[in-house]
C-alpha positions as a printed Julia matrix, in Angstrom:
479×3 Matrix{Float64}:
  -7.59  -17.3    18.32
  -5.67  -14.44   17.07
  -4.36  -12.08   19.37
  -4.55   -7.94   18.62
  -2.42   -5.76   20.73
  -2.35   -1.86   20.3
   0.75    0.13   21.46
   0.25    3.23   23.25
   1.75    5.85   25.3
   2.69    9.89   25.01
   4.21   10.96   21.48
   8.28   10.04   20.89
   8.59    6.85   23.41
   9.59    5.01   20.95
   5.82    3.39   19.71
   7.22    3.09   15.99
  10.63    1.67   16.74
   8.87   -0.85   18.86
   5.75   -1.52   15.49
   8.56   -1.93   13.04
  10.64   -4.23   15.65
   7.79   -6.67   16.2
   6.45   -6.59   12.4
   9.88   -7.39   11.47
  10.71   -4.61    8.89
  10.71   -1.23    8.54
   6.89   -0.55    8.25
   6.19    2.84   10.23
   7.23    6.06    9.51
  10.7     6.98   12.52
  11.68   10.11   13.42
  13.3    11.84   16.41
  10.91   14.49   15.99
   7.5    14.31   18.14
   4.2    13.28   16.76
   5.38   11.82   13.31
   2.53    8.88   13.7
  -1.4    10.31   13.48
  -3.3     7.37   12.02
  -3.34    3.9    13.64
  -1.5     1.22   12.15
  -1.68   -2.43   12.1
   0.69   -5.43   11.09
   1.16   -9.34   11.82
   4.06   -9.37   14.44
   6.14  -12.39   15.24
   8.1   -12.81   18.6
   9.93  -16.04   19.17
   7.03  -17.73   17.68
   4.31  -15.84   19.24
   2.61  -14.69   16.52
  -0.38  -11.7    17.0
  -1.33   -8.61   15.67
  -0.56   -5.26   16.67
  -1.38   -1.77   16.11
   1.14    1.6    16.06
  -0.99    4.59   17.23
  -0.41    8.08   17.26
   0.79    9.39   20.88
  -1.52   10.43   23.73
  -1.75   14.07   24.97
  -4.51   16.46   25.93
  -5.95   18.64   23.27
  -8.58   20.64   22.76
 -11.98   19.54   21.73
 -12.13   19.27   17.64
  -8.19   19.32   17.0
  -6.14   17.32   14.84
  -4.56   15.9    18.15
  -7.82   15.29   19.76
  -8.93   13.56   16.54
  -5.34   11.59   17.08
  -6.27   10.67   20.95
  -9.9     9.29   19.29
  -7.94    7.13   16.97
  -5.85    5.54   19.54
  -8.58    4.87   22.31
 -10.49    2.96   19.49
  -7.44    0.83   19.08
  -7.46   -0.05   22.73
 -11.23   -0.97   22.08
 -10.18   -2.8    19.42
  -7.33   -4.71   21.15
  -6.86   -7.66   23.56
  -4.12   -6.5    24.75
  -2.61   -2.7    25.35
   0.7    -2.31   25.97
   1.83    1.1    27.0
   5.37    2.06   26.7
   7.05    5.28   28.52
  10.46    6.8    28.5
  13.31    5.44   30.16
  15.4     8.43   29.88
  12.62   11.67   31.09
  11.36    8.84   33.63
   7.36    8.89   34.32
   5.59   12.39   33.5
   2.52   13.69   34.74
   0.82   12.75   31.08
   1.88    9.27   31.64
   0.27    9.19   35.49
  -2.91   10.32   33.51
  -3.06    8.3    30.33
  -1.78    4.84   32.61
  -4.85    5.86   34.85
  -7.14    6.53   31.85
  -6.13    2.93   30.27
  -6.8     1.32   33.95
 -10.24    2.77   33.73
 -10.65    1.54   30.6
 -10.7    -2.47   31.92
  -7.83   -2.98   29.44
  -5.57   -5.94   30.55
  -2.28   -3.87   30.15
   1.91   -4.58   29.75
   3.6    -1.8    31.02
   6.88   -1.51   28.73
   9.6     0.82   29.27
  11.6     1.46   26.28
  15.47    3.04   25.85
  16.29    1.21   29.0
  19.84    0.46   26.84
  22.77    0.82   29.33
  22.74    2.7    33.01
  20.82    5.88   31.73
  17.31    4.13   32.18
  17.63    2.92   35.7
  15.9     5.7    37.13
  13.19    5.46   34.87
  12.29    1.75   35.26
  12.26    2.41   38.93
   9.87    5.26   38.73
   7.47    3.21   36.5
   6.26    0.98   39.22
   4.35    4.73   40.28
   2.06    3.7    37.49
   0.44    1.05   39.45
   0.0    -0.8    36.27
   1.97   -4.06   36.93
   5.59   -4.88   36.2
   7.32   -2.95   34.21
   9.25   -4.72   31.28
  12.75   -2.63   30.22
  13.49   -3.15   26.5
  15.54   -1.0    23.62
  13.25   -1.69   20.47
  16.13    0.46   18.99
  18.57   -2.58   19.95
  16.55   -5.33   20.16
  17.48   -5.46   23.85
  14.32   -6.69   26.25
  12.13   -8.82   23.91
  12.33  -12.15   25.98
  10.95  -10.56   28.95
   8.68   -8.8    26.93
   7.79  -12.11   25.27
   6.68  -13.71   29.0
   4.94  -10.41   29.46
   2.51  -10.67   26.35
   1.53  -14.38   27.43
   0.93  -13.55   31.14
  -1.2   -10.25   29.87
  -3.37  -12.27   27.1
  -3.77  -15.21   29.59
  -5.3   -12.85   32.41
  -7.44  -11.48   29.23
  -8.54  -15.24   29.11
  -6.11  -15.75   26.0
  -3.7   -18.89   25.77
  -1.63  -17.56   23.26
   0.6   -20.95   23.82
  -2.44  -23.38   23.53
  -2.91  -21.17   20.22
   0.82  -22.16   18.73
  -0.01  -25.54   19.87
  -3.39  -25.95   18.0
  -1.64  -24.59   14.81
   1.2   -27.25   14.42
   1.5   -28.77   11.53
   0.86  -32.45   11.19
   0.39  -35.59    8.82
  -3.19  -34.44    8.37
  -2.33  -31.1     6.77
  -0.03  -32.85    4.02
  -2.94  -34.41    2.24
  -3.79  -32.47   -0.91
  -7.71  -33.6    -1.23
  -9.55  -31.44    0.43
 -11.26  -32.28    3.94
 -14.77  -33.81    3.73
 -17.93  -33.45    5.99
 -19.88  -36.56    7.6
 -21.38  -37.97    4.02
 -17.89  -37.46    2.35
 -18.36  -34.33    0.08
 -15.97  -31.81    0.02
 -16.28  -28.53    2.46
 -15.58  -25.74    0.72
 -13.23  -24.16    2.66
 -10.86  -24.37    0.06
  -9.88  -21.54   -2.13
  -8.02  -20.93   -5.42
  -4.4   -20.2    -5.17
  -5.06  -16.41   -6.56
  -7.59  -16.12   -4.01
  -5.05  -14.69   -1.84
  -3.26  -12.28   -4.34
  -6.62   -9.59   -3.85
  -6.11   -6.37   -5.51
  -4.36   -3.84   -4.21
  -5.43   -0.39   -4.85
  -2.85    2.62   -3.83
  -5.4     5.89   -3.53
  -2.25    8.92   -4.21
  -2.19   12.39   -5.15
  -1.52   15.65   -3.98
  -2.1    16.71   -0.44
  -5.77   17.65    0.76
  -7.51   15.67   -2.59
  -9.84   13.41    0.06
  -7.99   10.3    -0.22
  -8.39    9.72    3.49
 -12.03   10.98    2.97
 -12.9     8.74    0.18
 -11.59    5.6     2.23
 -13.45    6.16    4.66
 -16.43    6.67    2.83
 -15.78    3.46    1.07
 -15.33    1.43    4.31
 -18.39    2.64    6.23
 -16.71    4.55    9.1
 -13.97    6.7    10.23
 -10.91    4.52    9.85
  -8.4     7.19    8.66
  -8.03   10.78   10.6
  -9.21   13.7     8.18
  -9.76   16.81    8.51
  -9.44   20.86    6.54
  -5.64   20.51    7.63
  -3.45   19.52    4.43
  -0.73   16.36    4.98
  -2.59   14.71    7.6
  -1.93   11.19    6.44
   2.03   10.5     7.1
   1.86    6.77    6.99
   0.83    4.26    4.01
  -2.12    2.74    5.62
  -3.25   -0.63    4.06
  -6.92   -1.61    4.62
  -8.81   -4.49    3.66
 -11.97   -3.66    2.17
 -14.97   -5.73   -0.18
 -17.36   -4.45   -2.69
 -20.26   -6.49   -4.11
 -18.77   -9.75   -2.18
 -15.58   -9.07   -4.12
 -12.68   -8.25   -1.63
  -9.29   -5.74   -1.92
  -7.07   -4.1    -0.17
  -7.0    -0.3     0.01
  -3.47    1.63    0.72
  -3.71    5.36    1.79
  -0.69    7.44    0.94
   0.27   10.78    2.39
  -0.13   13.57   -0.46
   2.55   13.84   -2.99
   4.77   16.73   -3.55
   7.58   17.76   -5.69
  10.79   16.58   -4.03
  12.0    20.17   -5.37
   9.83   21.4    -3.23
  10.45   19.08   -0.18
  12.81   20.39    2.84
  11.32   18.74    6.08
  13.09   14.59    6.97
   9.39   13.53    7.9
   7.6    14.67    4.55
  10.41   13.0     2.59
   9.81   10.02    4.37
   6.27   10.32    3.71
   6.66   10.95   -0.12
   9.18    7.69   -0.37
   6.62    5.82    1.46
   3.63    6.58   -0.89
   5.97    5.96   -3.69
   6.71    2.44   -2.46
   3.26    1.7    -2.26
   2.61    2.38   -5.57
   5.49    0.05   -6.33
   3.47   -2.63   -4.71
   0.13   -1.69   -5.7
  -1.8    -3.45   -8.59
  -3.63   -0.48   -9.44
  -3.34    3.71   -8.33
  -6.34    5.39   -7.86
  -5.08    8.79   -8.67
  -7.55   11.46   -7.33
  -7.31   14.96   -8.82
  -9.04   18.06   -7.85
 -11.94   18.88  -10.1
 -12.72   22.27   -9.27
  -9.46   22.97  -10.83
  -6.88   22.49  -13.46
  -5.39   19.32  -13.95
  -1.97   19.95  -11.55
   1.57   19.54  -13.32
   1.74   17.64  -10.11
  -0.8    15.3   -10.84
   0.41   14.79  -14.17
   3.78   14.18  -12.98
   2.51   11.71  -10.36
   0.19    9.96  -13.34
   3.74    9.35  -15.04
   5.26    7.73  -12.61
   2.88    5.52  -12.11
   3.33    4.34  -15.67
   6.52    4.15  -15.47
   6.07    1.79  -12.51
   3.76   -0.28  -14.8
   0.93   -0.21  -12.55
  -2.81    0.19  -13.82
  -4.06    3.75  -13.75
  -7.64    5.16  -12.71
  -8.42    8.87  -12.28
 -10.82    9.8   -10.1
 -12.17   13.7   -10.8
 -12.92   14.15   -6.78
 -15.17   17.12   -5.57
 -17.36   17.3    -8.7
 -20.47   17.91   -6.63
 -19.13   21.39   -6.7
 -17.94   22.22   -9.84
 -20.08   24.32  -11.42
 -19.46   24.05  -15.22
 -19.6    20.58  -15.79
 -18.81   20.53  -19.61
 -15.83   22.86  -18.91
 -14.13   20.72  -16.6
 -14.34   17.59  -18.48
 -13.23   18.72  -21.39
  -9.91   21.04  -20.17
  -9.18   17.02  -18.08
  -9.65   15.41  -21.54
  -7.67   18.09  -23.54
  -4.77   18.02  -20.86
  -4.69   13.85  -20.71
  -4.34   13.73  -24.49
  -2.18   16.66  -24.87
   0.42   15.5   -21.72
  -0.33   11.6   -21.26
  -0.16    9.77  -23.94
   1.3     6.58  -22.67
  -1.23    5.7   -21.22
  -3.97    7.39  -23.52
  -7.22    6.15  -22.94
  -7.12    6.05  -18.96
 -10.44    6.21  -17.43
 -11.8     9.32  -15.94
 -14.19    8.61  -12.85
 -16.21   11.71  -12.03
 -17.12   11.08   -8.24
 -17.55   12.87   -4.67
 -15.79   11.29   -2.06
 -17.64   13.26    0.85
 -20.9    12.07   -0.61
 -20.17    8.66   -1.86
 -21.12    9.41   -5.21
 -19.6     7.75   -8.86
 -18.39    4.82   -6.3
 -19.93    1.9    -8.85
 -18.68    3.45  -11.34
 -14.68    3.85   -9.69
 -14.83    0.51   -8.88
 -15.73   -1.31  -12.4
 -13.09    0.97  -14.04
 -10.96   -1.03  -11.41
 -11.83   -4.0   -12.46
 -11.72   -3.64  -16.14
  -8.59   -1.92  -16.03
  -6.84   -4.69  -13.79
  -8.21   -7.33  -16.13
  -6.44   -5.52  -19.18
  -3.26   -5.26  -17.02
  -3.05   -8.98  -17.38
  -3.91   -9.15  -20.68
  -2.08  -12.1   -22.64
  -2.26  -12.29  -25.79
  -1.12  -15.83  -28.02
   1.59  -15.84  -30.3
   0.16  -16.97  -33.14
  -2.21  -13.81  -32.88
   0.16  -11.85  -32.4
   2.18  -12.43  -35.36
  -0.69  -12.56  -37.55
  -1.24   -8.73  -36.37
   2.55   -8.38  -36.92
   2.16   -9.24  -40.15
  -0.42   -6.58  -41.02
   1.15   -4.14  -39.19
   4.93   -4.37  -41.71
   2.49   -4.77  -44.77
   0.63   -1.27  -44.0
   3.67   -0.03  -42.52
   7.31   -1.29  -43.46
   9.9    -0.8   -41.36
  12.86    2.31  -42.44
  15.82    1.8   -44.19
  18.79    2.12  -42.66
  22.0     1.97  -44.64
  19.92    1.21  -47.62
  19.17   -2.15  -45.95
  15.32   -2.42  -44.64
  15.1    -3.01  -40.94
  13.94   -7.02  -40.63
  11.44   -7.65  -37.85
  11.21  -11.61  -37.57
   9.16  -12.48  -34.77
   6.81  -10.8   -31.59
   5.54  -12.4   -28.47
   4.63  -11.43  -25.21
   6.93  -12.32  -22.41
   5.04  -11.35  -19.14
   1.73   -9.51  -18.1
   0.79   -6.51  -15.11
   1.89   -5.01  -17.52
   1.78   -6.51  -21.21
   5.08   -6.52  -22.32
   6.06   -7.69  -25.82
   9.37   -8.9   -27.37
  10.37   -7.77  -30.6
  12.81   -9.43  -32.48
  14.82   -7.31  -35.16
  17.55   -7.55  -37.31
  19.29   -4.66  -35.87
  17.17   -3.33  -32.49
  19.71   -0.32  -32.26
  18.67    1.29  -35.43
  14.53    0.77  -34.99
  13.29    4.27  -34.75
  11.54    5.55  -31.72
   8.55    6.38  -33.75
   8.15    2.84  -35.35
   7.75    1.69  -31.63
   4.8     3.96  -31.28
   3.44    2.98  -34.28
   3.62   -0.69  -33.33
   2.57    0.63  -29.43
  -0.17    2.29  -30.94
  -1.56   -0.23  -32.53
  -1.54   -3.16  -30.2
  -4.05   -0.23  -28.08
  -6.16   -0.02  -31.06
  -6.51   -3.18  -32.11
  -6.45   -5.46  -29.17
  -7.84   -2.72  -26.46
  -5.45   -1.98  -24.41
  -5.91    1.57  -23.7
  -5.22    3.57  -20.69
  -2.42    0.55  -19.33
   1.19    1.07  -19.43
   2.02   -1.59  -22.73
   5.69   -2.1   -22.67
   7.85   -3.16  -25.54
  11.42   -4.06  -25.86
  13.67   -5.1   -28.81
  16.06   -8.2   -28.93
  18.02   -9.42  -31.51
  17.45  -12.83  -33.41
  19.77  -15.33  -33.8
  22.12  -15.57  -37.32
  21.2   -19.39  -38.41
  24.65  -19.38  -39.72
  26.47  -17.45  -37.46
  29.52  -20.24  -36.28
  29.56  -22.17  -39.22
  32.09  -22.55  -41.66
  31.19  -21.72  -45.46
  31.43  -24.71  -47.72
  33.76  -24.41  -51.06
């Protein structure tokens, strides 16, 4: 039985450190600065073989009905709902505060089998405070540094005794999952009148695909997830840059399943001058780096952004597949207009990847959904796209007879042989006589056609030139 354990306690104890300490990598957004995390967070910890899950959430305090920090303080009591475990970490160094006495006696309340951690107990400075925690009536406190690493055996014993008085052997769990001789077959177990149980899965069953929603701040990415998952996962709201962290979601449509990142909006670094949005920003822009495909949602009751341009290049130049997704068009008022200035500006400003799909859609509403989701699939199909050799250098062939390569030094350029060396995205080998001197515009003209004739518009196609071998090159000339 997996284990789920939520982390908790007043903004700047250290919840983060702690998430990224257990996960094992740097996974939530750090900051000296109060209040950095807002949604909730989860990841598969490990802890000297104890392995669970646990959930970052954004820091309790008392707000007023309706605001963004209320909405926080909703986030992070579903977690505890969620969980099997809450473990609530305080301050070392300020010692217990009145907001801890209230949210310790709100979590007691609650039924929640707690672990009552005190954090930045490194050296003599957090003596005071571990003493003072025992006010919280909430059982033993456990000192730890997730800064340092300092702590995590005790805290180890801690998270067995909690899940066990939650009825949870945690160490009957690591027990069960050993492997043994059983596990090495490779047929596939069978039921009571020997046929297979289809448990079994195809390797790529795993590898779902991952869809990063980015764009600029306030363009209902956290609003369209939401939508798409049936409730409110992700905190929204009129305030822009809500989302900080790169949430990651599982999520299945028509019985097919994927995983759904959320990215904080995207600005110009130019433009950047607070540590915590710059964080943000490089965290969005590694999860494009991971994704399979960027749903890139623009603003449709305006122009298309430079920004949104600018972030539609980059994620070419990452190689990952590319859908727009025109959000708010159940307001626009001039339909025709709009469509056409996105068309004119995609053709005029993006053409490597000409031919990327435009989704109209309303992510408050749930509408053009179906139709966002089998551009998905149709563009992550093309980003595998492999195409045989033999085809290809049929096309090849074609291509120098309706189009010879330049001269250069009155010698004609010599273009022996094309393949494709890897998909996600297609990218083709050229071999030339001399790749140095092949003009820029005969790559296009090749680039262009591979779109054209085998389909493969609105996907980053990359090619790149090598040289072929001399058959003589090393051997000596016969007299």
């Amino acid at each position: 039985m997996s284990v789920t354990i939520a982390i908790v306690g007043r903004p700047n104890v250290g919840k983060s450190t702690l998430f990224n300490r257990l996960v094992g990598r740097q996974h939530a957004i750090v900051d000296d600065q109060p209040g950095v995390t807002r949604d909730r967070r989860e990841g598969d910890a490990t802890l000297a073989g104890l392995e669970f899950r646990v959930i970052d959430t954004a820091g309790l305090e008392e707000a007023a009905t309706g605001s963004l920090e209320d909405r926080m303080r909703q986030q992070t009591e579903r977690a505890i709902e969620l969980a099997d475990l809450t473990m609530m970490v305080i301050d070392a160094r300020n010692g217990v505060t009145p907001a801890d006495k209230f949210f310790a006696d709100q979590i007691r309340r609650s039924g929640s089998c707690v672990v009552l951690v005190v954090n930045k107990c490194e050296g003599k400075v957090g003596a005071a405070g571990l003493a003072e925690a025992w006010e919280l009536g909430i059982g033993q406190p456990i000192p730890i540094s997730a800064a340092h690493g300092a702590g995590l055996v005790d805290l180890h014993d801690a998270i067995i005794e909690g899940a066990r008085e939650a009825g949870i052997d945690m160490l009957a769990d690591d027990a069960d999952d050993e492997f043994t001789d059983d596990d090495a077959s490779d047929e596939p177990p069978l039921d009571d009148e020997g046929n297979p149980v289809e448990i079994w899965q195809d390797a790529q069953a795993d590898l779902l695909m991952r869809i990063a929603v980015v764009g600029r701040p306030n363009m209902g990415k956290s609003t369209l997830i939401n939508r798409l998952l049936g409730e409110d996962r992700l905190l929204t709201g009129p305030e822009a840059g809500i989302t900080r962290d790169s949430i990651e979601l599982p999520f299945t449509w028509k019985g097919r399943s994927y995983k759904l990142v959320d990215t904080a909006g995207m600005r110009r670094r130019a433009r950047i001058s607070d540590k915590v949005e710059r964080l943000m920003v490089d965290d969005a822009l590694r999860s494009i780096q991971f994704a399979h495909l960027c749903l890139l949602l623009v603003d449709a009751t305006e122009e298309l952004h430079k920004q949104d341009l600018g972030i539609a290049r980059l994620i070419a130049e990452e190689g990952r597949g590319l859908v727009i997704g025109a959000n708010k068009w159940d307001v626009v008022s001039d339909r025709k207009a709009a469509t056409q200035q996105i068309d004119d500006r995609l053709q005029t400003s993006l053409a490597q990847v000409r031919g990327v799909p435009v989704i109209h859609m309303s992510g408050l509403h749930g509408r053009g959904f179906d139709r966002m989701m089998v551009a998905a699939d149709e563009m992550y199909g093309l980003w595998n796209t492999r195409i045989a050799t033999g085809r290809l250098n049929r096309w090849l062939e074609g291509m120098l007879e309706a189009h010879p390569p330049p001269l250069v030094d009155g010698r004609r350029l010599r273009i022996r042989y094309m393949t494709q060396i890897k998909t996600r995205p297609p990218t083709f080998a050229l071999f030339v006589s001399r790749p140095a001197s092949l003009p820029e515009s005969y790559l296009r003209y090749l680039i262009t056609g591979l779109r054209t004739d085998f389909g493969l518009w609105g996907i980053p196609v990359r090619m790149v030139m090598r040289k072929g071998e001399n058959p003589y090159a090393g051997k000596a000339r016969k007299r």
